[in-house]
C-alpha positions as CSV (number, residue, x, y, z in Angstrom):
1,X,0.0,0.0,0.0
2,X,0.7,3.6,-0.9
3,X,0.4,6.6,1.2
4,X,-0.4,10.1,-0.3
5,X,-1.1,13.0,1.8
6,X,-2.5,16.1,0.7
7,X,-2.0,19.4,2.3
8,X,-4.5,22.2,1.3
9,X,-3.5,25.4,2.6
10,X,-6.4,27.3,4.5
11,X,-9.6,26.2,6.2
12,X,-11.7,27.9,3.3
13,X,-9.9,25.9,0.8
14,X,-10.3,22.6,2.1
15,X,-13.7,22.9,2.4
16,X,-14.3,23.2,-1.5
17,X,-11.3,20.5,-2.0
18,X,-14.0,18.2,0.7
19,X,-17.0,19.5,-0.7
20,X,-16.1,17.7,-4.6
21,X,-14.5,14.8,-2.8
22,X,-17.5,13.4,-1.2
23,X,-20.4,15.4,-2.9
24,X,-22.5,11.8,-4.3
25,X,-23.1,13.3,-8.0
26,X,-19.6,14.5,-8.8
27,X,-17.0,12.6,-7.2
28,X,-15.7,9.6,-9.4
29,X,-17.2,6.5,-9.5
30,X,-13.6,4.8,-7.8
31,X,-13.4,7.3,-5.1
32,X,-14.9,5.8,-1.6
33,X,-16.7,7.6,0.9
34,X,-13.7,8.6,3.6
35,X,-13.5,5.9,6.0
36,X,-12.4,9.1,8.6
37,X,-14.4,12.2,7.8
38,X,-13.4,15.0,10.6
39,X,-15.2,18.6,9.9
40,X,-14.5,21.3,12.8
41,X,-17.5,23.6,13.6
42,X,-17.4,27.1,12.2
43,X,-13.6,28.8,13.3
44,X,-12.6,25.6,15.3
45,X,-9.7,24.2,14.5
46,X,-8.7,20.1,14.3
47,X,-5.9,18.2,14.7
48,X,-7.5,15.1,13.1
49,X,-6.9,14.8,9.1
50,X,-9.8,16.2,7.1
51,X,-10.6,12.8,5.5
52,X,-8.6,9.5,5.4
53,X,-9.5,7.3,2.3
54,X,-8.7,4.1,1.5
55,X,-8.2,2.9,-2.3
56,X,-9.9,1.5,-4.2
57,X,-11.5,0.1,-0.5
58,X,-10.1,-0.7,2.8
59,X,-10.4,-4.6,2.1
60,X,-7.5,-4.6,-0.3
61,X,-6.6,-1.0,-0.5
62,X,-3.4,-0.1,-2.7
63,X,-3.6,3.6,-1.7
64,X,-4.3,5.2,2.1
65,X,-4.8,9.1,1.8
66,X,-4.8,11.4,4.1
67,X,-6.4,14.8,3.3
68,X,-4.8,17.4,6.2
69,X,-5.6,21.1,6.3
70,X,-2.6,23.6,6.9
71,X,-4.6,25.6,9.1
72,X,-6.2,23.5,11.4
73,X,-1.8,22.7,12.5
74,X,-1.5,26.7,12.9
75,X,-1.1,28.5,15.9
76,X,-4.5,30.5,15.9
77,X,-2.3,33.7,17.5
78,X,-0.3,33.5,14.5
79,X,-1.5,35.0,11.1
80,X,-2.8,32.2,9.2
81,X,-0.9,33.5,6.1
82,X,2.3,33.2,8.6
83,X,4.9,31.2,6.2
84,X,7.1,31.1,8.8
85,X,4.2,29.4,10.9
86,X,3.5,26.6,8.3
87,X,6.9,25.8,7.7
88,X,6.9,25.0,11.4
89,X,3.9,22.7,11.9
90,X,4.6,20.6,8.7
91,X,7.4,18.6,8.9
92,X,5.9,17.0,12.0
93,X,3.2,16.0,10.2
94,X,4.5,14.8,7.3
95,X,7.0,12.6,9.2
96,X,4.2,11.2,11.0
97,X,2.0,10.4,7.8
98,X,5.3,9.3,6.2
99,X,4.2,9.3,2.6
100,X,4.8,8.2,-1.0
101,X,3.7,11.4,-2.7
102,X,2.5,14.8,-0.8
103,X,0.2,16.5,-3.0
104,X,-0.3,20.5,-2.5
105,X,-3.2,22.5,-2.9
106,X,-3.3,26.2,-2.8
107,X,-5.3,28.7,-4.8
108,X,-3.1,30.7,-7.1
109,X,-2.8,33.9,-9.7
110,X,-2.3,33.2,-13.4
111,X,0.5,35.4,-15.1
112,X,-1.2,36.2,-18.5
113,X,-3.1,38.4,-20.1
114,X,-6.0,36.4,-20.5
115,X,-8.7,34.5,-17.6
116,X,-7.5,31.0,-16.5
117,X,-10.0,31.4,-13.7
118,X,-11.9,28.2,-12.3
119,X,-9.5,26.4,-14.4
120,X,-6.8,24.1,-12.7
121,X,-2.9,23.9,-12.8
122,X,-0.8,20.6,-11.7
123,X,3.3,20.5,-12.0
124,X,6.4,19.9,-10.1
125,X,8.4,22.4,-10.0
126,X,9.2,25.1,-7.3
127,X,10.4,28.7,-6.8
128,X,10.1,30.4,-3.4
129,X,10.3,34.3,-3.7
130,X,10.6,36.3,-0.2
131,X,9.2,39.6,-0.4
132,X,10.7,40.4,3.3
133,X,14.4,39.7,1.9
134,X,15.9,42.6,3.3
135,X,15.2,44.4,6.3
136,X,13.0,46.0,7.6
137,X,11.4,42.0,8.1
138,X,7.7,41.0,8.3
139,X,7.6,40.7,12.4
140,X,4.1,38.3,11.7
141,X,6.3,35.6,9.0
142,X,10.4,35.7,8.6
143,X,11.0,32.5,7.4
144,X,13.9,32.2,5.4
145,X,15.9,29.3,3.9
146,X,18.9,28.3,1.5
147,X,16.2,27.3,-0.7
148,X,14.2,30.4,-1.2
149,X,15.0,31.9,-4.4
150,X,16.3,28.9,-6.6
151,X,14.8,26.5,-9.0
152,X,13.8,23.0,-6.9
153,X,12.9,21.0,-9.7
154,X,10.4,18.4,-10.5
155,X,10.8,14.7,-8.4
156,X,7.8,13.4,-9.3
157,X,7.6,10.6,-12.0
158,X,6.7,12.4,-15.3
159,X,4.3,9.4,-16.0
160,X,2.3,10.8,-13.4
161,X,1.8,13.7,-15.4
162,X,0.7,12.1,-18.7
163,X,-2.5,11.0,-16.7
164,X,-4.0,13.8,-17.3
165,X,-4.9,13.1,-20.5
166,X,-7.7,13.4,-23.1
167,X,-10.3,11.6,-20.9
168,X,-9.4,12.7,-17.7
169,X,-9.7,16.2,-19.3
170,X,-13.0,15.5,-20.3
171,X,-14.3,14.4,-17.3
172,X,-13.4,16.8,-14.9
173,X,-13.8,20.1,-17.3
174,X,-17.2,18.8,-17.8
175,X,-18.1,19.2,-14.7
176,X,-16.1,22.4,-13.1
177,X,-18.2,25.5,-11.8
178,X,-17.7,28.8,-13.3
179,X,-16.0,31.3,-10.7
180,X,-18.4,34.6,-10.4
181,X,-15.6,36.9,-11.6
182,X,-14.1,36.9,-14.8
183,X,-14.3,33.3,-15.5
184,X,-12.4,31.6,-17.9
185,X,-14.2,31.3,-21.2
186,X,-13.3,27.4,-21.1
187,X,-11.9,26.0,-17.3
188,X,-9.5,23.5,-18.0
189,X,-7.0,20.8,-16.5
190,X,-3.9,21.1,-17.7
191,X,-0.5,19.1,-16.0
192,X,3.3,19.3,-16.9
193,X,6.1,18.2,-15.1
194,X,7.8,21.7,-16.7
195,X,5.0,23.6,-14.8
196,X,6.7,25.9,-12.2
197,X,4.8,27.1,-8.9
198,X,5.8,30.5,-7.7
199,X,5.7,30.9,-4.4
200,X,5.5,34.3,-2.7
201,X,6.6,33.8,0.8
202,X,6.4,36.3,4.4
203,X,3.4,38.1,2.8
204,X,1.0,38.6,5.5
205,X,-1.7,41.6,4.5
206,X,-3.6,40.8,1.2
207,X,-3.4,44.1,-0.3
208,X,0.3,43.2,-1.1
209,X,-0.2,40.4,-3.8
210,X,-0.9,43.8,-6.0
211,X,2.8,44.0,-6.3
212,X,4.4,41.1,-4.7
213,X,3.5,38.9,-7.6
214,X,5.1,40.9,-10.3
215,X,8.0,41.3,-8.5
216,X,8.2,37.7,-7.8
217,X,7.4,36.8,-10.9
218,X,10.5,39.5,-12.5
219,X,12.5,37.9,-9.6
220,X,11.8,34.5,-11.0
221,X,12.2,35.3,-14.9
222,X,15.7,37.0,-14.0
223,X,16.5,33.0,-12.0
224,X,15.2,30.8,-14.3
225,X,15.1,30.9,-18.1
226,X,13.7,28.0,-19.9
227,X,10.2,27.2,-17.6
228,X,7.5,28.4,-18.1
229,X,5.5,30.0,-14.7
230,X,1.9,29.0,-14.3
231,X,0.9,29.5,-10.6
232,X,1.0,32.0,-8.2
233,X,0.4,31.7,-4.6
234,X,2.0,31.1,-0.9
235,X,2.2,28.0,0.2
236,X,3.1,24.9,-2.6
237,X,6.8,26.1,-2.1
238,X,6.6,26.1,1.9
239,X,5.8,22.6,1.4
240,X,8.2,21.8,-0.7
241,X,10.9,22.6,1.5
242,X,9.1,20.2,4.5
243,X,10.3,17.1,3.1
244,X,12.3,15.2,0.3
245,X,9.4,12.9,-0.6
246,X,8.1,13.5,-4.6
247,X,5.7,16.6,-4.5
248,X,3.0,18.0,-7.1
249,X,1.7,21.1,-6.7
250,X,-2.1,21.6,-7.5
251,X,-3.2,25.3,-8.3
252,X,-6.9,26.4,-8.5
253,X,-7.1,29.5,-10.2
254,X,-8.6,32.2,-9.3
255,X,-7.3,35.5,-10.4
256,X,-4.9,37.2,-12.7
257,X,-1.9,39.0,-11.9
258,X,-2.9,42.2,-10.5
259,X,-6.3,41.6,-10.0
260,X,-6.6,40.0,-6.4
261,X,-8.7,42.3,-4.8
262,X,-10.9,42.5,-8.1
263,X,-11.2,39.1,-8.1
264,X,-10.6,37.0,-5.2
265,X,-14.2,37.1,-3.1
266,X,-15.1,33.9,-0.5
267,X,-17.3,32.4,-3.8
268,X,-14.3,32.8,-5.8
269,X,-11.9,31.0,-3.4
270,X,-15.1,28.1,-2.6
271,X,-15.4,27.7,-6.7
272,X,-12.0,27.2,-7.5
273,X,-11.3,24.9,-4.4
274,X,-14.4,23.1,-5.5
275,X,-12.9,22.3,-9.0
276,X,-9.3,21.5,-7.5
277,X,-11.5,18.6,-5.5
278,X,-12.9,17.2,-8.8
279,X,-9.2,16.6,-10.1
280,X,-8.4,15.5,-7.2
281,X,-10.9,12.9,-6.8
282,X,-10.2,11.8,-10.1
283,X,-6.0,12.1,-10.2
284,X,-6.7,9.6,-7.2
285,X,-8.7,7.2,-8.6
286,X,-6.2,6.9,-11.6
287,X,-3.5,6.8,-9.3
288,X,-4.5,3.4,-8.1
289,X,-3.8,1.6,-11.7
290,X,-0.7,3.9,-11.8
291,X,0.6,2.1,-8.4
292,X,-0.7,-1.4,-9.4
293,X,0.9,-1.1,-12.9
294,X,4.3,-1.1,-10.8
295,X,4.8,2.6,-11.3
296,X,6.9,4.6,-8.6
297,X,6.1,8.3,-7.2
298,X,9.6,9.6,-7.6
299,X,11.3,10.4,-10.1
């Protein structure tokens, strides 16, 4: 057996990711119902996972996954966009859950010039900008690392990536919710194990995405040359630097650069979590003939 775990990022987030995962009309026909289902009442935190699953069933299961919510590890007296404070409650957990693969799910900007909203983005490779590089520091997040600011590349099986194929394409995209603001004309799946995730680390106050992203994304562009950059956010990079097991990153998009506080409402966050759900429900599912066709996670 197998063990995945997936870390979404905030409370908000994981319940869209939860909401797709066990709602009875859209989840895949392979995916079980959780056989531990742990929801905290409104602003509570737990220390429990989310959800626990067993693949294809807990007779003869090939996969165990363990869906865990960043924030519920968080110090509540810390901000819970604290970098800093992540990269502190993870490792445990991770070491604990010991996985295979750690999936990552954060909702992220898309650097064009066109909508990618409600669409989602899956890859494998990292770049951690830190927009509190030089003093004065952000007193709320100061995390800083030897990793921050170069390329940690993809160490994830590129077979992985080629399941998202035609099919699975169809029957997610089929299925994905509009977002309320400038949706994209045609949400879509797309997976690459060139994709890049650009992290934006120490960034506490929401107003500052407005100009933290372009200058992490010029930061980025001046680092790395040849891949391309297709998410935006906090956290997939945080994880990344938790642990040396293979990681995919798993973007829900839900605003363009420079247009956050346009954008980015609760229903915009819900929406796009909810369509990161359906892939994963379905990336799951096809994980399990991945595994028992003697495939590895790493690369």
């Amino acid at each position: 057996m197998k063990k995945i775990t997936v870390v979404v990022n905030k409370d908000w987030e994981t319940d869209g990711v939860m909401g797709a995962l066990v709602n009875v009309g859209l989840h895949p026909p392979g995916l079980p119902f959780p056989d531990e289902l742990h929801t905290p009442r409104y602003s509570e935190k737990t220390q429990k996972p989310r959800a626990v699953f067993f693949l294809p069933d807990k007779s003869a299961p090939v996969l165990r996954v363990t869906v865990r919510c960043i924030q519920d590890l968080m110090n509540s007296g810390k901000s819970a966009s604290s970098s800093e404070e992540k990269y502190r409650v993870l490792p445990p957990v991770l070491r604990e859950d010991d996985p295979d693969l750690v999936i990552s799910v954060s909702t992220a900007g898309y650097p064009a010039d066109f909508t990618c909203n409600g669409s989602v983005v899956i890859g494998g490779n990292f770049f951690i900008h830190d927009e509190y590089a030089q003093e004065p520091f952000n007193p709320k997040s100061n995390l800083k690392n030897p990793g921050i600011g170069v390329l940690l590349p993809n160490n994830v099986n590129p077979k992985l990536y080629r399941l998202i194929g035609f099919d699975f394409r169809n029957g997610v995209e089929s299925k994905f919710l509009k977002t309320p603001r400038n949706p994209g004309d045609h949400p879509c799946c797309i997976a690459s194990d060139v994709f890049t995730a650009l992290s934006v680390i120490n960034v506490t106050e929401y107003q500052e995405y407005n100009w933290a992203d372009h200058e992490a994304l010029a930061h980025y562009n001046a680092v790395e040359k040849r891949l391309p950059c297709n998410s935006s956010e906090t956290t997939h990079g945080v994880v990344k630097l938790c642990t040396d097991k293979p990681v995919v990153f798993l973007s829900p998009i839900t605003d363009q650069f420079g247009r956050f506080d346009f954008e980015v409402t609760p229903t915009q966050n819900y929406v796009a979590s909810f369509n990161a759900g359906l892939v994963l429900g379905h990336l799951l599912c096809e994980l399990v003939g991945f595994v028992e066709s003697g495939n590895t996670f790493e690369k």
